[in-house]
N, C-alpha and C positions, 0 to 999 in steps of 0.2 A: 486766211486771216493775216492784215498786215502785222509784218512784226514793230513792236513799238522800240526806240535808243535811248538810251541816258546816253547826256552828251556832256562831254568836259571841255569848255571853253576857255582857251589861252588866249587873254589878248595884251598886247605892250610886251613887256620885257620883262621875265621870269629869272630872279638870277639866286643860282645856288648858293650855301656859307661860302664863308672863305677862310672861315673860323678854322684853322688847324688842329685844334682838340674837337671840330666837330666832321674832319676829312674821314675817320675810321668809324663812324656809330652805325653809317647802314652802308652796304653794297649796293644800294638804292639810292635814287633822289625819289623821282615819282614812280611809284608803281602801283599799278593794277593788279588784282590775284582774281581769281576764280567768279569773275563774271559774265555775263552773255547780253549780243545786245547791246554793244558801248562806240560811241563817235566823238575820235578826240582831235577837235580842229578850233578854227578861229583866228589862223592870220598873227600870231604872237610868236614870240621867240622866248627859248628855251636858254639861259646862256651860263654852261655849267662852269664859267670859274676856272677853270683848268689848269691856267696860267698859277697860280699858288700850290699844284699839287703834282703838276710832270715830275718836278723834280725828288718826290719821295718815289716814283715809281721806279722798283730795281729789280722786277721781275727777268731782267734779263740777265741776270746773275745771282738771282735767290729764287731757288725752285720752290721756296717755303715764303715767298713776298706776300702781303695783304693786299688786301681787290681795292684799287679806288672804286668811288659809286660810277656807276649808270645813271646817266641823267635819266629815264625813263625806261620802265620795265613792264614788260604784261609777261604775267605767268597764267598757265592755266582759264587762260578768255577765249570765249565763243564769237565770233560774229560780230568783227572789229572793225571799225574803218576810220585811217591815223590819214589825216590829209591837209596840208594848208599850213604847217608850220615850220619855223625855222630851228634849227640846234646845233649852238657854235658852242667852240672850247668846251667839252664834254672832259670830264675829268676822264672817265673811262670809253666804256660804249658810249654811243648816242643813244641806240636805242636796242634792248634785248627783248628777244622773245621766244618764248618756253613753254612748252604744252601748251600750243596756240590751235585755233583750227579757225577756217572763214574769215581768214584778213585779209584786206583791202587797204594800203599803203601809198598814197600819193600826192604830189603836189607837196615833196618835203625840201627843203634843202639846209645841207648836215654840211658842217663845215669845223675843222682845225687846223692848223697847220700841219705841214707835212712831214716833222720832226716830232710830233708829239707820240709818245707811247700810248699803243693799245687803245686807241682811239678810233676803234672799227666804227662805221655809218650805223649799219644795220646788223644783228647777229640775230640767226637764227637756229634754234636748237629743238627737235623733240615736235614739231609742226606740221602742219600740211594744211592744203587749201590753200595758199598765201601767194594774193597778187603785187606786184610791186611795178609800178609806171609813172613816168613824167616826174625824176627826182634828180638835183643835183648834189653829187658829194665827192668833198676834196677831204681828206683826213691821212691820219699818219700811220695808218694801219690797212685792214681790208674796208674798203666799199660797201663791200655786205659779203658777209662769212654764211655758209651754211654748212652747221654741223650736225655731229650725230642726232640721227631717227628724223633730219628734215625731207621731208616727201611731196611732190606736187607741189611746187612753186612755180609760177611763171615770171621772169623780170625783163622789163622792157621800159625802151625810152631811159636809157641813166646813162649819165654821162658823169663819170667817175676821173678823179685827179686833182690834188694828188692822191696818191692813198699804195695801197699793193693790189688793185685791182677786184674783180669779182672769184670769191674762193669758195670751193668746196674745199670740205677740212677746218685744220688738220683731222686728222682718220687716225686711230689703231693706238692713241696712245696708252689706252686704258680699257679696262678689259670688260666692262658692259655697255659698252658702246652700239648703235644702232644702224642701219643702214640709209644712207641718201639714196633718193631713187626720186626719179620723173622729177627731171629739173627745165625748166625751159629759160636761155638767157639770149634775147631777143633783141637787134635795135640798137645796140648801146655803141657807146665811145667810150673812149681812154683816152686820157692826155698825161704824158707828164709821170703816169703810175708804173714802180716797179714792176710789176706783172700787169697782166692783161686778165685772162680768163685761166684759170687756175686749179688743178689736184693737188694737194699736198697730203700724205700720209707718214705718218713715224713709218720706223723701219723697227716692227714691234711684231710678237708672236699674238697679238691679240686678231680675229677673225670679223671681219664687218665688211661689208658690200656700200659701194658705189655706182650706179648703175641707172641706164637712160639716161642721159644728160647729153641737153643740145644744145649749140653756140652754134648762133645763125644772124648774119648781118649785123656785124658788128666792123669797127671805124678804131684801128689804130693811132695811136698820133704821139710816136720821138718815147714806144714803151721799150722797158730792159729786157722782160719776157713775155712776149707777146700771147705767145701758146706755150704753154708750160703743165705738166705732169710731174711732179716727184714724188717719189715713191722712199725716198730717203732724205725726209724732211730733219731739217736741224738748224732750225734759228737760233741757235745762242749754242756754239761749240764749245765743249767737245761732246758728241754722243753715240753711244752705242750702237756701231751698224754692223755689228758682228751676226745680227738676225736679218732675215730679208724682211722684208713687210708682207702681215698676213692678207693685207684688204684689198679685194678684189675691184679689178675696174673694168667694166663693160659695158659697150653700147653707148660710146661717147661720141656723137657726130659734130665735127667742125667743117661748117658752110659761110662760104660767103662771106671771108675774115681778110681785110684788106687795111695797110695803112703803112706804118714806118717803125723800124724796128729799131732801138737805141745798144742792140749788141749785134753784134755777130751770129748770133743762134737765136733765130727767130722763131724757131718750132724746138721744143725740145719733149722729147714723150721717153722718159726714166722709168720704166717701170719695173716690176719686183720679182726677182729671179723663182722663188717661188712661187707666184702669183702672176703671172706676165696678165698684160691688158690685152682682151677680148675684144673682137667687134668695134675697133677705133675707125671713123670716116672721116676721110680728110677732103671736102669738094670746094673748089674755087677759091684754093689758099693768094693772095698775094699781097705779099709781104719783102716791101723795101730796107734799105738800109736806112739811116735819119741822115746821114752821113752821101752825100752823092756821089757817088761811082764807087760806095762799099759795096762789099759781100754780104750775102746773107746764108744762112745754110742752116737744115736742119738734123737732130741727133735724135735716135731711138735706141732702145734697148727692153729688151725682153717684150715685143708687142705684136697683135695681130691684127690684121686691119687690111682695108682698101684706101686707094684715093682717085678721086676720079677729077676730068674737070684740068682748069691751070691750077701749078702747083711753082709757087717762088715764095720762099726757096725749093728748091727740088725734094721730091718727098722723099721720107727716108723708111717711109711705110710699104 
């Protein structure tokens, strides 16, 4: 039986309050809850305003800060397919998604500036099943986050930048967190972005897994951390690393990762004294300096692993 869609059609320009007594009434602009079934496209732009609300965001110095809105959110939807539109100046996310299953994501392009707070592309939390292809995004945060309990995602074709690159994480800050597992990130480029392809986990007594996750043909271009692991995550210092991090990371394979590296340590795999990284594959690393006739070099800690294949910088696995 075919399955029938309600479909939410954006066309022209969409644009959020800018009403400052109306920046705090929802953590939402548009959202979706607990439907099946839904296709939201039409060639329109989303354009969240942001410029009037960057500057109330202080979460990097108030652990207790209020959530600017999401320009668009699907919680709890079945059998989605977001395709054909644009989303600039997002106050927060661009677009969050939460006990999601059977998404289909493409043909977006997300865009803010590279200075703007917490202005992640795509976030993903609590999902699986979720395709993502043929998207560009420059933003002032991650590209697309995939957090606790995200499973089975495949990403492919995104060309990301600016932003901090494609993340798993952050991990372990908080104690019913879920496990990432069967990631596929395929295809893509980086230009321009603090990190490239990404682990980031607190350095926290809390126990969740990380695991399967490939980065396969992917296109560097002038990034700070190209391949990066930390396992003693801490964006806004000072914080407690008196614990090691409990979250397990295994069976991560990096293939076929070439382009220009904008530091000195172009691989770095950090991982957790009590926890070391499992089953890491490093095959056909090569990675320049941005810089011509720099160095490049890679750092490990606490990891087990192979690397087969060329390896520049020289592996440290």
């Amino acid at each position: 039986m075919q399955r029938l869609y309600m479909g939410f059609i954006i066309k022209g320009v969409l644009k959020a309050p800018t009403d400052p007594s109306l920046v705090y009434i929802s953590d939402k602009w548009i959202s979706f809850q607990r439907l099946e079934n839904l296709v939201v496209s039409g060639g329109g732009t989303l354009d969240g305003q942001g410029t009037v609300a960057w500057s109330l965001n202080d979460c990097s110095k108030n652990p207790n800060c209020r959530t600017l809105p999401t320009t668009m959110r699907f919680d709890f939807v079945k059998n989605v397919q977001i395709h054909h539109l644009r989303s600039i100046d997002s106050k927060s996310n661009h677009f969050m998604i939460f006990g999601c299953e059977n998404m289909n994501i493409t043909e977006l392009r997300i865009l803010a500036p590279g200075d703007s707070p917490n202005t992640d592309g795509i976030k993903i939390g609590r999902s699986f099943n979720v395709d993502i292809s043929r998207i560009i995004i420059g933003t002032g945060d991650d590209c697309i986050a995939l957090i606790s309990g995200t499973k089975n995602v495949h990403i492919s074709q995104v060309d990301c930048g600016p932003g901090h690159g494609i993340s798993v994480g952050s991990l372990g800050k908080y104690q019913e967190e879920e496990d990432v597992e069967d990631i596929v990130v395929k295809n893509c480029s980086f230009h321009g972005t603090s990190d490239g392809v990404r682990i980031k986990t607190w350095a926290s007594r809390f126990d969740v897994k990380a695991s399967n996750l490939v980065y396969e043909d992917i296109v560097m271009n002038n990034v700070g951390n190209p391949i990066i692991i930390d396992q003693q995550y801490c964006p806004h210092p000072p914080c407690n690393q008196e614990t090691a991090s409990n979250v397990q990371i295994s069976g991560v394979t990096y293939k076929n990762i070439r382009g220009s590296s904008r530091s000195d340590v172009a691989v770095s795999i950090r991982c957790s004294q009590s926890r070391p990284c499992k089953n890491i594959t490093m095959e056909g690393i090569n990675l320049k300096h941005q810089i011509v006739g720099g160095l490049v070099r890679s750092q490990c800690s606490h990891v087990n692993g192979v690397s087969y294949g060329k390896q520049n910088p020289p592996s440290c696995i």
